[in-house]
N, C-alpha and C positions, 0 to 999 in steps of 0.2 A: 810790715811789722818786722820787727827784731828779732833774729833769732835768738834762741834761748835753748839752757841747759838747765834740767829741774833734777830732783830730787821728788819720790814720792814713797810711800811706808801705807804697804800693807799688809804688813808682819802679823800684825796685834789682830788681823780680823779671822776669823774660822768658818766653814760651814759647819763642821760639828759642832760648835758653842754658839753658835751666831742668835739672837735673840729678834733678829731682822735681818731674814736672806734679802730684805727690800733695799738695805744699808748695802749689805754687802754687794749685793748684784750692783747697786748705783757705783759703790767703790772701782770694780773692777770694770764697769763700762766707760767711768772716767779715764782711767790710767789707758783702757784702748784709746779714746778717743784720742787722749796726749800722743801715743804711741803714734798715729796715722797724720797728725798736725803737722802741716810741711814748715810751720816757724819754731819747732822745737828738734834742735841741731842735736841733741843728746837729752835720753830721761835716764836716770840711775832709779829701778825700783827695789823696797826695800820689802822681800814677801817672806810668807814662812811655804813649804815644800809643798804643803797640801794647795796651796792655792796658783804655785808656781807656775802649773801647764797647765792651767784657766788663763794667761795672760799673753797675749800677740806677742811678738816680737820684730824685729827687723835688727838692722846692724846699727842703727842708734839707738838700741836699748844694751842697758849693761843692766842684769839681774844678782841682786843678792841675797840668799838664803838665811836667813832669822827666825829661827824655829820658837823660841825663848816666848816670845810675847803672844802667842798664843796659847801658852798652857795654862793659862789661871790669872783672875785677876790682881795678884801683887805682882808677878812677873810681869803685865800689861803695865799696870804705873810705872815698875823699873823701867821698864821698855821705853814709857815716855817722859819719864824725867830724867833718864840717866842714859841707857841703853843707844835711844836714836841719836841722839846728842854726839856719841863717840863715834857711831855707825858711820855720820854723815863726815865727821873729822877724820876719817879713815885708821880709828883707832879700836874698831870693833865688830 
């Protein structure tokens, strides 16, 4: 396979708000599993703080800090109609 460079957002998820740590748990086992995939050459993830040091790292992970979209759900819609959109363009 090909290697590849992703993008992934898990800004908008909480364990203190979370209405399914089933969700969550499943989120953050994904974003490991990407993290340890020998065909993904770089992951860029996009987390808020509380969840930051629940997540693996290596030197192809670039982490960034997005507190925003888990405080409430109109800052979550911002987050995903506007917010990631800029985050991912490097203008946010």
């Amino acid at each position: 396979m090909k290697e590849v460079s992703i993008a992934v957002s898990v800004a908008e998820q909480s364990v203190r708000t979370a209405t399914s740590l089933g969700i969550l748990n499943t989120s953050v086992g994904l974003v490991g599993a990407l993290v340890c995939h020998p065909d993904v050459r770089r992951i860029r993830i996009l987390v808020n703080a509380e969840l930051a040091e629940r997540l693996p790292r290596n030197d192809r992970v670039e982490i960034e800090i997005h507190d925003s979209p888990a405080r409430g759900p109109v800052r979550r819609v911002c987050w995903e109609q506007i917010g990631l959109h800029r985050a991912l363009a490097g203008k946010g």
